[in-house]
mmCIF file as Biopython writes it, N, C-alpha, C and O atoms, coordinates in Angstrom:
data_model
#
loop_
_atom_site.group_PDB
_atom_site.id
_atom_site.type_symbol
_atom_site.label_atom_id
_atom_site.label_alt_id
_atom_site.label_comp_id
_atom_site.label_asym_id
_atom_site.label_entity_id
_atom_site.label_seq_id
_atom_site.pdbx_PDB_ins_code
_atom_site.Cartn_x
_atom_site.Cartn_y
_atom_site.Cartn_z
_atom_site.occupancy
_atom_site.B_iso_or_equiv
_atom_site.auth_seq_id
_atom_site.auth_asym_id
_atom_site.pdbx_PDB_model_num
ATOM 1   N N  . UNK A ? 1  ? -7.421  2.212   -7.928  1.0 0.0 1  A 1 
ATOM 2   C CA . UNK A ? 1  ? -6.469  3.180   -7.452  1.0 0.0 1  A 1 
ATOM 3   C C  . UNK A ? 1  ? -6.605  4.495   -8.217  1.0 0.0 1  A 1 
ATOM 4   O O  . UNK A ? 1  ? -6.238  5.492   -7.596  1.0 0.0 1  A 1 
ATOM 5   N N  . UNK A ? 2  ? -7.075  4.674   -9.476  1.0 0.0 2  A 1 
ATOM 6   C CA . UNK A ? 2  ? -7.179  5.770   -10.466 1.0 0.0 2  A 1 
ATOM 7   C C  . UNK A ? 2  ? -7.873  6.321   -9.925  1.0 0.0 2  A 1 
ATOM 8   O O  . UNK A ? 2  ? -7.574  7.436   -9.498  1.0 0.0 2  A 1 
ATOM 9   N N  . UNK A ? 3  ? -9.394  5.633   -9.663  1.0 0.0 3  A 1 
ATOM 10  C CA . UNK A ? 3  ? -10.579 6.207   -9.465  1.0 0.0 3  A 1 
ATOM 11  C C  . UNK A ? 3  ? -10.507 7.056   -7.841  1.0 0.0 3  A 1 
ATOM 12  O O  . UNK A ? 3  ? -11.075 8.073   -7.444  1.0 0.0 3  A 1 
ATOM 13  N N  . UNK A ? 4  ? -9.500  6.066   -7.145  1.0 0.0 4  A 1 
ATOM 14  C CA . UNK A ? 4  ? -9.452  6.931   -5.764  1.0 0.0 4  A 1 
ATOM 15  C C  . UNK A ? 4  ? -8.634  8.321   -6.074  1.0 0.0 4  A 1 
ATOM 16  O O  . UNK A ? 4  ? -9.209  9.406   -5.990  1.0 0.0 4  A 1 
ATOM 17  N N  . UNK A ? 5  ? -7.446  8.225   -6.387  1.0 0.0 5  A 1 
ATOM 18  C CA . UNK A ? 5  ? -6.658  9.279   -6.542  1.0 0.0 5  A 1 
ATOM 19  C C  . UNK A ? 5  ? -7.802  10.514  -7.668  1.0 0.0 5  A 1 
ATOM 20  O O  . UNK A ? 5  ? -7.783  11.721  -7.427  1.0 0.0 5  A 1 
ATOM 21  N N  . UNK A ? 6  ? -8.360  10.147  -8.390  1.0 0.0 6  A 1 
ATOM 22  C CA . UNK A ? 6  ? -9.267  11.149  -8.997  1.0 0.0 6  A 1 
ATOM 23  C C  . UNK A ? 6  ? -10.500 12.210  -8.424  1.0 0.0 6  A 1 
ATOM 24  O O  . UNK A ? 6  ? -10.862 13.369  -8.625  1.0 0.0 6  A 1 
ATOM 25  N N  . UNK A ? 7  ? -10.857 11.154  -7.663  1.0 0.0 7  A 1 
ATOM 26  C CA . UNK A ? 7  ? -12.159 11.463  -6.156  1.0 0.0 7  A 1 
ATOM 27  C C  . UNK A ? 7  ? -11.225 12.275  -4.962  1.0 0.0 7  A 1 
ATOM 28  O O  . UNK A ? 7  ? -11.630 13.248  -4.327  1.0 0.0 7  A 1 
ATOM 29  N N  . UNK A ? 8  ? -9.928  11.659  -4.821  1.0 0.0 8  A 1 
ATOM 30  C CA . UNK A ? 8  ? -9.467  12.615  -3.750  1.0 0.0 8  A 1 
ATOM 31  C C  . UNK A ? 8  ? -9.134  13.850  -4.135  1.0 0.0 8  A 1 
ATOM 32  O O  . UNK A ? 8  ? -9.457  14.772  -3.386  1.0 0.0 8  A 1 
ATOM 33  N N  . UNK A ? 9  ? -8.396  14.154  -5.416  1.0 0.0 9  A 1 
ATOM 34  C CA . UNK A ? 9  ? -8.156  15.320  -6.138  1.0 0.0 9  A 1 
ATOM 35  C C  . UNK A ? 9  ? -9.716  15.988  -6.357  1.0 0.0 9  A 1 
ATOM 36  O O  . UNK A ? 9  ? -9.910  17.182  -6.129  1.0 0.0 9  A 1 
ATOM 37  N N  . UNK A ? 10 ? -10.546 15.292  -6.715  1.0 0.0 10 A 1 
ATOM 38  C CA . UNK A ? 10 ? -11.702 16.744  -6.859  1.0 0.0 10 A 1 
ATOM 39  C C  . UNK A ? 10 ? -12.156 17.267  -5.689  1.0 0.0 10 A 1 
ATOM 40  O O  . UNK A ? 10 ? -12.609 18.408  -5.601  1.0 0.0 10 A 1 
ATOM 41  N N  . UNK A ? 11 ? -11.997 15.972  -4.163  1.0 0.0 11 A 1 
ATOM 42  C CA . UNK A ? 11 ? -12.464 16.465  -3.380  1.0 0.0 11 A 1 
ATOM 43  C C  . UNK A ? 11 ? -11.879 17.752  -2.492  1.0 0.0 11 A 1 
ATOM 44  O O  . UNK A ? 11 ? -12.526 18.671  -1.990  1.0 0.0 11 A 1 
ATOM 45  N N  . UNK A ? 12 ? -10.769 17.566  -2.471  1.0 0.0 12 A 1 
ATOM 46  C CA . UNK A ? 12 ? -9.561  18.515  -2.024  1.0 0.0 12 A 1 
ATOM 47  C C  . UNK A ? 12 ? -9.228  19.925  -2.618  1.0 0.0 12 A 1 
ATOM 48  O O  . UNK A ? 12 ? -8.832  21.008  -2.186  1.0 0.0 12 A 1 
ATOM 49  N N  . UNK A ? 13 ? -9.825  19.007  -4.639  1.0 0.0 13 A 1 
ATOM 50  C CA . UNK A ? 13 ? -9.432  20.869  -5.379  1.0 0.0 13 A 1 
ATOM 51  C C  . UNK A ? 13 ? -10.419 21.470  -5.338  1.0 0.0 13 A 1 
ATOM 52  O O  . UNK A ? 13 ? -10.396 22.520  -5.979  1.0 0.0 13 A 1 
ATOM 53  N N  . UNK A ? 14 ? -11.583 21.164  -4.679  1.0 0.0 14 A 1 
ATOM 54  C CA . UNK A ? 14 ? -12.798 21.862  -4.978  1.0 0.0 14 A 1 
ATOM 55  C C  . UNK A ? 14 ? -12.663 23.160  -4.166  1.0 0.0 14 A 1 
ATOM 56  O O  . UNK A ? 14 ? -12.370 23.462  -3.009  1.0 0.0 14 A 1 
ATOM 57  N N  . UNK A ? 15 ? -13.115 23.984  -5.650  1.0 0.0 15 A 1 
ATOM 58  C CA . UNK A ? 15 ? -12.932 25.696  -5.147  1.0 0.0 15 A 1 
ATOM 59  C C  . UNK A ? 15 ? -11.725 26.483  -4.883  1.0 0.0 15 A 1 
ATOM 60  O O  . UNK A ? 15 ? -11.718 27.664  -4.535  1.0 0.0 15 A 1 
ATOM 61  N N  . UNK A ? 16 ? -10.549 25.620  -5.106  1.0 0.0 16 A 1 
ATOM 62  C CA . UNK A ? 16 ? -9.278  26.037  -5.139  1.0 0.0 16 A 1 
ATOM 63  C C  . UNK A ? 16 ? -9.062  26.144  -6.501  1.0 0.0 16 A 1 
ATOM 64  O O  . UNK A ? 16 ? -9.252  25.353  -7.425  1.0 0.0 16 A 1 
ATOM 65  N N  . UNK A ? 17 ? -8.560  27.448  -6.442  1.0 0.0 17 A 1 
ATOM 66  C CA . UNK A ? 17 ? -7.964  28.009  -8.101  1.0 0.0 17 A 1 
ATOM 67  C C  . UNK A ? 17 ? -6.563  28.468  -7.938  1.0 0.0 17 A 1 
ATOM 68  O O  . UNK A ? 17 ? -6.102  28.588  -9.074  1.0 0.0 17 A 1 
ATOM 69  N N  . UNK A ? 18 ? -5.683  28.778  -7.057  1.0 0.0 18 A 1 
ATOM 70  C CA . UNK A ? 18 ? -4.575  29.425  -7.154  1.0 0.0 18 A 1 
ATOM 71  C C  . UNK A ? 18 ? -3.549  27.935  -6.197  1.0 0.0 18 A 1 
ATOM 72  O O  . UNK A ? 18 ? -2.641  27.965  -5.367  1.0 0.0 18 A 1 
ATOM 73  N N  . UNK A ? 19 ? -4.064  27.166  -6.659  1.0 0.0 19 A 1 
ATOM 74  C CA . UNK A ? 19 ? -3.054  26.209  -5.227  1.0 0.0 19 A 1 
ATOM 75  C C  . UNK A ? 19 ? -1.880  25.429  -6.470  1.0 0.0 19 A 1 
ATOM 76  O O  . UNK A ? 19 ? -2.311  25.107  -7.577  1.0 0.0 19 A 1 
ATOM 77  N N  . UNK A ? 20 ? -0.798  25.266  -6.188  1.0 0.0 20 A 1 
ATOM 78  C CA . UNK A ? 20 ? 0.202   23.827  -6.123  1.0 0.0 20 A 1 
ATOM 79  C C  . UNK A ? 20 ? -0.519  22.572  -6.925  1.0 0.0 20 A 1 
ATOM 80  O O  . UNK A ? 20 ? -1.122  21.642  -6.390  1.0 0.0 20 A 1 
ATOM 81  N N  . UNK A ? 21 ? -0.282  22.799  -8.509  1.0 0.0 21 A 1 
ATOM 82  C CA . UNK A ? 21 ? -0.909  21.277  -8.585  1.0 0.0 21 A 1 
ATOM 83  C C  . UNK A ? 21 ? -0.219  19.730  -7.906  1.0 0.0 21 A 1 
ATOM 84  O O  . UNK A ? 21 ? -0.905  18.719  -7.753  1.0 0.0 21 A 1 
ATOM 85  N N  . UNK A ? 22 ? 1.047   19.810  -7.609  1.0 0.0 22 A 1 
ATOM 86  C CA . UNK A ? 22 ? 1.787   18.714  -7.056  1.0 0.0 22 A 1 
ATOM 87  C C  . UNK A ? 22 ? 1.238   19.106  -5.487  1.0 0.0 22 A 1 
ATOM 88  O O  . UNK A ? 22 ? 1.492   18.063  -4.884  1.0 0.0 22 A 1 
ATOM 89  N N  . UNK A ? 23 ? 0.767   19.821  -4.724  1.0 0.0 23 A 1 
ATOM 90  C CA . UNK A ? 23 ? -0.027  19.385  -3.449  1.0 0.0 23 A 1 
ATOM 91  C C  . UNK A ? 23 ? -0.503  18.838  -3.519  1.0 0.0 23 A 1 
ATOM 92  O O  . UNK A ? 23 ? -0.376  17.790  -2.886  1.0 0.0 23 A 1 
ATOM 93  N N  . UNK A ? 24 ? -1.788  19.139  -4.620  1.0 0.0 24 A 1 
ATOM 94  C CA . UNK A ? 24 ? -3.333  18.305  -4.586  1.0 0.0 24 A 1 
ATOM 95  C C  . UNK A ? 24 ? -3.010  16.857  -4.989  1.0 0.0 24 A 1 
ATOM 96  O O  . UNK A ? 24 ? -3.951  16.065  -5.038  1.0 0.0 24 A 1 
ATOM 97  N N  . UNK A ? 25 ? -1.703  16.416  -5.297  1.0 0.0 25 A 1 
ATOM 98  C CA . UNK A ? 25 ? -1.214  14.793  -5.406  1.0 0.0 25 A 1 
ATOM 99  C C  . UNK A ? 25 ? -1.096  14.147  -4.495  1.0 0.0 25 A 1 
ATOM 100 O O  . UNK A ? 25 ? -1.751  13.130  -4.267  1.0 0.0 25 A 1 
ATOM 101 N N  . UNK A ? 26 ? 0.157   14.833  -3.486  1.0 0.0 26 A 1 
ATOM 102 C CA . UNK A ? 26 ? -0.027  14.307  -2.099  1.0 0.0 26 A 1 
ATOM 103 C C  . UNK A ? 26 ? -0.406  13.035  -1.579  1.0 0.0 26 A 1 
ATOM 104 O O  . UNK A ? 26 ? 0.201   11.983  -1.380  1.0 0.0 26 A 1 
ATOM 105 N N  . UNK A ? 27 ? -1.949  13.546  -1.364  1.0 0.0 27 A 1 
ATOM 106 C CA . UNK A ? 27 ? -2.845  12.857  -0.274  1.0 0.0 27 A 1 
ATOM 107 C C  . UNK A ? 27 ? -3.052  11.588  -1.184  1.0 0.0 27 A 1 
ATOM 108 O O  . UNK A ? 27 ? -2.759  10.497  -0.693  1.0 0.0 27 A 1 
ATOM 109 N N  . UNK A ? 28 ? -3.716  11.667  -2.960  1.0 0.0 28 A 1 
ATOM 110 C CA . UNK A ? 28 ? -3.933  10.726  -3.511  1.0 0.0 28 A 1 
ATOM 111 C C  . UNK A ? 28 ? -2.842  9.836   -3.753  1.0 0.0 28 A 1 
ATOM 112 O O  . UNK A ? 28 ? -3.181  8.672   -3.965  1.0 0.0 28 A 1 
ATOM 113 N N  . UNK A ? 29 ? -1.553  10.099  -3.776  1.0 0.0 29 A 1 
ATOM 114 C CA . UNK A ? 29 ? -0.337  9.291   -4.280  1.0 0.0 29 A 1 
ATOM 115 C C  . UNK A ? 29 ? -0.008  9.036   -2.548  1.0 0.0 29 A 1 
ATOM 116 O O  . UNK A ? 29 ? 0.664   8.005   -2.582  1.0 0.0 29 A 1 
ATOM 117 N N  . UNK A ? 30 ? -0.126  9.410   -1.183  1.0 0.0 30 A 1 
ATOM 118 C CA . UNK A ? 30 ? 0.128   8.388   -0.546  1.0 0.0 30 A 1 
ATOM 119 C C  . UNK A ? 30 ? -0.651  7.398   0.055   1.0 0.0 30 A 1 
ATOM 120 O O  . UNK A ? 30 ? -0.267  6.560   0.870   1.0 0.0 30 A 1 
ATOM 121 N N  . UNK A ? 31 ? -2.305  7.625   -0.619  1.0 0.0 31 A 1 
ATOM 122 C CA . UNK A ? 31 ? -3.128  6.409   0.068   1.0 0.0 31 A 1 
ATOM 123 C C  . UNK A ? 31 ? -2.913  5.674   -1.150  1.0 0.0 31 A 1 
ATOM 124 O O  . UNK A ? 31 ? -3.341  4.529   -1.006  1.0 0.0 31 A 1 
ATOM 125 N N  . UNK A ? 32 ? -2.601  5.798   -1.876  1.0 0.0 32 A 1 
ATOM 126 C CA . UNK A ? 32 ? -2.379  4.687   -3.466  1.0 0.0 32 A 1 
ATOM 127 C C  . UNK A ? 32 ? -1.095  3.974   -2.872  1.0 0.0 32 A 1 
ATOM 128 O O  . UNK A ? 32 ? -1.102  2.760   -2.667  1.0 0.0 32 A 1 
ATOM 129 N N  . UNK A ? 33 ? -0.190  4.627   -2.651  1.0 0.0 33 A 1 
ATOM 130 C CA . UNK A ? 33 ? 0.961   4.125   -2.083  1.0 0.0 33 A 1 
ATOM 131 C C  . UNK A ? 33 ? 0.543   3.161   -0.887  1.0 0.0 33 A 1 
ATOM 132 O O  . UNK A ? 33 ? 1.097   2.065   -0.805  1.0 0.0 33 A 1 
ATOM 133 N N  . UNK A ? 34 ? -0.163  3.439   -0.206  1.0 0.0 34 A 1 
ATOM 134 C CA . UNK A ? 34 ? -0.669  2.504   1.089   1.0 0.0 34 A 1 
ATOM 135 C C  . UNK A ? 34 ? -0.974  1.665   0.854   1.0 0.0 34 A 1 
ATOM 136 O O  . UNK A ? 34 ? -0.568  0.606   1.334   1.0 0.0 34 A 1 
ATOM 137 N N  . UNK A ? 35 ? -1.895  1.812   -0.059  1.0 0.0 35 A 1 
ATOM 138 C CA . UNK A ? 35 ? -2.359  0.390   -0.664  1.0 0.0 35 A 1 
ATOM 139 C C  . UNK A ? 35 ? -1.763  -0.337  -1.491  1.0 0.0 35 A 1 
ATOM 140 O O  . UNK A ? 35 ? -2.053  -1.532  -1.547  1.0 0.0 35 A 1 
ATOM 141 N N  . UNK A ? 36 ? -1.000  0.095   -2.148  1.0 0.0 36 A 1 
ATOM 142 C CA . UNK A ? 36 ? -0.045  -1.299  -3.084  1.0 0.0 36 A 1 
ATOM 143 C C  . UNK A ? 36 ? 0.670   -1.354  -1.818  1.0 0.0 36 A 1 
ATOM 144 O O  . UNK A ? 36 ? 0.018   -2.379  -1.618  1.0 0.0 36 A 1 
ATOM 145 N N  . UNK A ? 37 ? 1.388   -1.237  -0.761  1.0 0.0 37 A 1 
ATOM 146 C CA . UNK A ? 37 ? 2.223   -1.499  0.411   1.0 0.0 37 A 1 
ATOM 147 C C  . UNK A ? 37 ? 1.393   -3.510  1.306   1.0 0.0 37 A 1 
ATOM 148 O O  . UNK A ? 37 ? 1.705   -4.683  1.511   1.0 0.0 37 A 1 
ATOM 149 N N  . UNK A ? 38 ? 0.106   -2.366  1.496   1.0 0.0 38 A 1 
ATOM 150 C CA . UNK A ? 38 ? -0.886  -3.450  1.881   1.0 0.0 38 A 1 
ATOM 151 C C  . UNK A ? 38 ? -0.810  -4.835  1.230   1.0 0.0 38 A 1 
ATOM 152 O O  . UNK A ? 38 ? -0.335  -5.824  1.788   1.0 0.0 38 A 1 
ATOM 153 N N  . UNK A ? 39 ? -1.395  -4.805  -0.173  1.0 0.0 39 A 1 
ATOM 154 C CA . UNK A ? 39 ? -1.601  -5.905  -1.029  1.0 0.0 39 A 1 
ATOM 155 C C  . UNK A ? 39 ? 0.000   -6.178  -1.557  1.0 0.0 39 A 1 
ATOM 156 O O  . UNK A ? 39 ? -0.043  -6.873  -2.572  1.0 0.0 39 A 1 
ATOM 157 N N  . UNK A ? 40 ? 0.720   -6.002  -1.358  1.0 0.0 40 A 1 
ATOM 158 C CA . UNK A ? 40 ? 2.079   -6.302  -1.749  1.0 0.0 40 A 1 
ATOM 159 C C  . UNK A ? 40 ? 2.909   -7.293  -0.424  1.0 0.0 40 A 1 
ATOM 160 O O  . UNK A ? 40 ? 3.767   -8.166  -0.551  1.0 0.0 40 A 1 
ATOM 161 N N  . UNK A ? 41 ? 2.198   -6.696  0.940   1.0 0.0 41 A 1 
ATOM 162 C CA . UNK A ? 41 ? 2.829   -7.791  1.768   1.0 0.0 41 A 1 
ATOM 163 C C  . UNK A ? 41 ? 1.683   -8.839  2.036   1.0 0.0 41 A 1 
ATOM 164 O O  . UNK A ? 41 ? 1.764   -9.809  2.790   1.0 0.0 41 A 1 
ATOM 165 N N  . UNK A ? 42 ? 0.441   -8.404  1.163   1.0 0.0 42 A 1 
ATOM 166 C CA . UNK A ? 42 ? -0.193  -9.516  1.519   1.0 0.0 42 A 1 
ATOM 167 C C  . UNK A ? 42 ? -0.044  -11.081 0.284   1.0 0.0 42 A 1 
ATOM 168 O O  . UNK A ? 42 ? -0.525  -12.209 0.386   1.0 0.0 42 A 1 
ATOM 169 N N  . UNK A ? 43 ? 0.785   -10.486 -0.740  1.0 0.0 43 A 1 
ATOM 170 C CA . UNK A ? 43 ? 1.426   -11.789 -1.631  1.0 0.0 43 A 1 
ATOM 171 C C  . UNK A ? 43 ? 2.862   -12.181 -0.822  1.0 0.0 43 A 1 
ATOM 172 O O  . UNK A ? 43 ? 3.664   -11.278 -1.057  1.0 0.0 43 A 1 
ATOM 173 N N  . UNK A ? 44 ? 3.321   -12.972 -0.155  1.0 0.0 44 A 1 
ATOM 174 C CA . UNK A ? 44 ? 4.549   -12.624 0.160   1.0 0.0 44 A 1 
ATOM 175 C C  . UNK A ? 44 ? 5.673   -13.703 -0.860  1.0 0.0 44 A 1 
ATOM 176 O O  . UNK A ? 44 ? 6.804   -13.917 -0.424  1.0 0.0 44 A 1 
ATOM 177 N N  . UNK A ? 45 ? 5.299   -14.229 -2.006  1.0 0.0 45 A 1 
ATOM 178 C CA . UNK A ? 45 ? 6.107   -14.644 -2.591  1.0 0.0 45 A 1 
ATOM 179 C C  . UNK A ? 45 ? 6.260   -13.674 -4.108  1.0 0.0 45 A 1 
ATOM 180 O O  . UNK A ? 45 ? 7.083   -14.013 -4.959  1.0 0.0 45 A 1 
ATOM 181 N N  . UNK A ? 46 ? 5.832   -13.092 -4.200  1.0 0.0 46 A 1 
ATOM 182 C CA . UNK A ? 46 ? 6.059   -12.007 -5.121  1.0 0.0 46 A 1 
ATOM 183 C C  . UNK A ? 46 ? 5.788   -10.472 -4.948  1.0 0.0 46 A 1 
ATOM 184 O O  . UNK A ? 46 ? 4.714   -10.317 -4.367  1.0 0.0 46 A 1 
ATOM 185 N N  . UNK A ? 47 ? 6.511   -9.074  -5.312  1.0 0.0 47 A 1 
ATOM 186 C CA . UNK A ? 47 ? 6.445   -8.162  -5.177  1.0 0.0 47 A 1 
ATOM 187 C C  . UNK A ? 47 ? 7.483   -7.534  -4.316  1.0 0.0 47 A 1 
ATOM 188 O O  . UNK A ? 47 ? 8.235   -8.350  -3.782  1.0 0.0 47 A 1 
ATOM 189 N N  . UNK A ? 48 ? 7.663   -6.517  -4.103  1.0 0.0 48 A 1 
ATOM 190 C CA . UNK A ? 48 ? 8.574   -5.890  -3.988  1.0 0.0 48 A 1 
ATOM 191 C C  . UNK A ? 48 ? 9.567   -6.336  -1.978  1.0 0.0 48 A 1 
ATOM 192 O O  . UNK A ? 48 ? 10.729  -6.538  -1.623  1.0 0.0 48 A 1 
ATOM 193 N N  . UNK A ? 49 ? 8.212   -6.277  -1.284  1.0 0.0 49 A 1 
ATOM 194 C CA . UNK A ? 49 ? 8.474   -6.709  0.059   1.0 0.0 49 A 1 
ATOM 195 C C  . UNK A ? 49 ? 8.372   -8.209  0.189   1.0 0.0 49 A 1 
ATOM 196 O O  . UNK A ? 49 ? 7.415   -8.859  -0.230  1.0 0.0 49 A 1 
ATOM 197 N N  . UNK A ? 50 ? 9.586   -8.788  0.892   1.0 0.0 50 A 1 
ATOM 198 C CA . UNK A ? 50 ? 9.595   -10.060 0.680   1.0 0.0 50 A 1 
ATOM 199 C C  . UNK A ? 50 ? 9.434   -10.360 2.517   1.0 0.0 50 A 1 
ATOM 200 O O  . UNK A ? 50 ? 10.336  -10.156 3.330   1.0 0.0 50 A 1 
ATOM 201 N N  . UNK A ? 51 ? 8.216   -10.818 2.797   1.0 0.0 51 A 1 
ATOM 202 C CA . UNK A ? 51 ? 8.359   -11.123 4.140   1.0 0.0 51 A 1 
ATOM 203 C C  . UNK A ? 51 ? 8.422   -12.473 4.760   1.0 0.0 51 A 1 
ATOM 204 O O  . UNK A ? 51 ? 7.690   -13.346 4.292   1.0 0.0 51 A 1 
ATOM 205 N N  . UNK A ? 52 ? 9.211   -12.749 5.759   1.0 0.0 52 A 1 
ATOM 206 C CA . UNK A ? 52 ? 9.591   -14.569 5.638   1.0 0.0 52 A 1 
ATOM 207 C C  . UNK A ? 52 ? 9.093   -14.945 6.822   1.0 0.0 52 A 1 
ATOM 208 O O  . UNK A ? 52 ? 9.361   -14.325 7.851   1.0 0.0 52 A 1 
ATOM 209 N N  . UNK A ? 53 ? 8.082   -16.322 6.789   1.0 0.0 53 A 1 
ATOM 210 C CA . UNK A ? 53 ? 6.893   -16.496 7.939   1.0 0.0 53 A 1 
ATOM 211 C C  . UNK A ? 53 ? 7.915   -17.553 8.929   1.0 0.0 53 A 1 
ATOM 212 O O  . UNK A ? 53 ? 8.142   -18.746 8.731   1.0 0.0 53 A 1 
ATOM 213 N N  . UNK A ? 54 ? 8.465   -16.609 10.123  1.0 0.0 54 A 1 
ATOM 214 C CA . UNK A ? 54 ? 9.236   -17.482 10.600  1.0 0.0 54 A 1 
ATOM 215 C C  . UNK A ? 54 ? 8.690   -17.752 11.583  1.0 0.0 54 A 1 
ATOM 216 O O  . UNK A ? 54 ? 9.435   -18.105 12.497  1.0 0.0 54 A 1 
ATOM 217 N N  . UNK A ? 55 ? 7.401   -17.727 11.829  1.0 0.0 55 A 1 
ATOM 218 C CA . UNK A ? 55 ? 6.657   -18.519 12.822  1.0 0.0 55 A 1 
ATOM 219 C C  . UNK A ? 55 ? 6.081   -19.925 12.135  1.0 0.0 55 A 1 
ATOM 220 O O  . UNK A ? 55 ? 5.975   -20.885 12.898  1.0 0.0 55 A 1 
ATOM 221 N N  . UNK A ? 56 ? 5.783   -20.065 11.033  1.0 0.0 56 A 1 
ATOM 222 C CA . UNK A ? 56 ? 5.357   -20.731 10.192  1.0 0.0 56 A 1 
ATOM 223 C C  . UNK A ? 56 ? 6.707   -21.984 10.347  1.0 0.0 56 A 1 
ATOM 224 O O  . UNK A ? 56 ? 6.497   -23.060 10.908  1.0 0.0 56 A 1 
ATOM 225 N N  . UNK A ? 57 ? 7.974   -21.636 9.791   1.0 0.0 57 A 1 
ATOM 226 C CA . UNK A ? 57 ? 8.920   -22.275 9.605   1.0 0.0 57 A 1 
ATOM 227 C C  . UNK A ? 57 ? 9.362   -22.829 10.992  1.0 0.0 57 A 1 
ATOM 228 O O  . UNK A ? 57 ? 9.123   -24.023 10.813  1.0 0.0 57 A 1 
ATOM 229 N N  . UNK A ? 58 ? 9.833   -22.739 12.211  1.0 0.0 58 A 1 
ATOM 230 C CA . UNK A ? 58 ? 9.576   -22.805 13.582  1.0 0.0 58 A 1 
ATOM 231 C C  . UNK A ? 58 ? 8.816   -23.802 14.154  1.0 0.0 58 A 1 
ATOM 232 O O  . UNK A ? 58 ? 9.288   -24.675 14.881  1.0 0.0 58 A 1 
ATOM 233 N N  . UNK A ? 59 ? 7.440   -23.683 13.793  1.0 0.0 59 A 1 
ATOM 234 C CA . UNK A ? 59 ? 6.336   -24.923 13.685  1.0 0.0 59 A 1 
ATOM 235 C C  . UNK A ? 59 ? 6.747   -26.056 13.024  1.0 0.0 59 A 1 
ATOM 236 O O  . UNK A ? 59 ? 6.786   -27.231 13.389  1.0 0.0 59 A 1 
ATOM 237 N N  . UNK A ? 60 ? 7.126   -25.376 11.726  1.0 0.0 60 A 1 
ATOM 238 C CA . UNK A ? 60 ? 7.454   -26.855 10.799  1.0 0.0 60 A 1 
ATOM 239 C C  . UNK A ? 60 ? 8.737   -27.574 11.138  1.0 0.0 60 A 1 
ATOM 240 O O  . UNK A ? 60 ? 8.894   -28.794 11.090  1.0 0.0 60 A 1 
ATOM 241 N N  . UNK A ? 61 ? 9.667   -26.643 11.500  1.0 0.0 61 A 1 
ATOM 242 C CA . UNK A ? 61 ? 10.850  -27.942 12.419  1.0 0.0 61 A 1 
ATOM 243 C C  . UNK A ? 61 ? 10.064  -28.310 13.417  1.0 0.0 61 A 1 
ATOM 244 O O  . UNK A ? 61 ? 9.514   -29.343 13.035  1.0 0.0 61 A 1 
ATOM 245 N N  . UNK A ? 62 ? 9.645   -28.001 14.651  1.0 0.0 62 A 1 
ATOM 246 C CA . UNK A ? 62 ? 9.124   -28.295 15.701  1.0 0.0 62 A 1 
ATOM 247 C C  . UNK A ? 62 ? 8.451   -29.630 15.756  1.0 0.0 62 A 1 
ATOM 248 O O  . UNK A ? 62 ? 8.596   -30.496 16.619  1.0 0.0 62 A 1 
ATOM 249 N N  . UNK A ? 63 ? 7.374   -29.663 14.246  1.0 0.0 63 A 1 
ATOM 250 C CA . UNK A ? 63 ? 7.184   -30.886 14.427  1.0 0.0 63 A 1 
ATOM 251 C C  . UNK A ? 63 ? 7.513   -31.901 13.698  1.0 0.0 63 A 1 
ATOM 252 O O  . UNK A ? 63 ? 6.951   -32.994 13.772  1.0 0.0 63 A 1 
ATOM 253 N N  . UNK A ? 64 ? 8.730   -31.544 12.704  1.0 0.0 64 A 1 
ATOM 254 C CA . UNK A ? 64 ? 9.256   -32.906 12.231  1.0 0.0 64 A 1 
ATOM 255 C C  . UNK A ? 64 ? 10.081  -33.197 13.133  1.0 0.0 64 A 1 
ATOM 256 O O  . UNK A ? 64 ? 10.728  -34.082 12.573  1.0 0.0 64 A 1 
ATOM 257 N N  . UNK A ? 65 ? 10.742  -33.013 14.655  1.0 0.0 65 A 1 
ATOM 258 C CA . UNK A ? 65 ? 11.387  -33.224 15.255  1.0 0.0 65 A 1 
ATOM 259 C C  . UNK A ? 65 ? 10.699  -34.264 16.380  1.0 0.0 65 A 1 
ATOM 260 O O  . UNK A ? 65 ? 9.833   -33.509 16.823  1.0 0.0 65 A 1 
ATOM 261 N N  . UNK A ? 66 ? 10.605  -34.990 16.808  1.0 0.0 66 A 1 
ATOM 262 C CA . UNK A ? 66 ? 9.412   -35.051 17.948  1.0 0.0 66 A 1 
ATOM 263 C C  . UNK A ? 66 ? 10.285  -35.121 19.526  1.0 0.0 66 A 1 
ATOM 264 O O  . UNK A ? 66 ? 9.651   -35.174 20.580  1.0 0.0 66 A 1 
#
C-alpha cells in the first residue's frame, strides 16, 4: 500500500511545482482505502465490516431439516 500511494504521488506530481500537497493524496489515499475495503470484507470474521453469509446459513437449516 506504501509503495502504491508513493508511485501514484510521483506519477501525478510529476512536473507540478505550485499544486496542493493534500491533492496529490487524494487519488493515493482512496485506492489504499479501496483496498483495505476489499481485503477487509474478504476476512469476514474479523475487521472492521462484518458481513453475515445468509445464504450460507439458509442452506444449513435447509438441510438439517429434511
Amino acid at each position: 500500500m506504501a509503495a502504491l500511494t508513493i508511485g501514484c504521488n510521483l506519477l501525478i506530481g510529476y512536473g507540478e511545482r505550485k499544486t496542493n500537497r493534500f491533492l496529490l493524496m487524494v487519488l493515493p489515499l482512496a485506492v489504499s482505502v479501496s483496498f483495505f475495503l476489499v481485503a477487509d470484507i474478504d476476512s469476514p470474521r474479523r475487521g472492521l465490516i462484518s458481513v453475515q453469509p445468509q445464504n450460507l446459513i439458509s442452506l444449513s437449516q435447509s438441510l438439517d431439516h429434511p
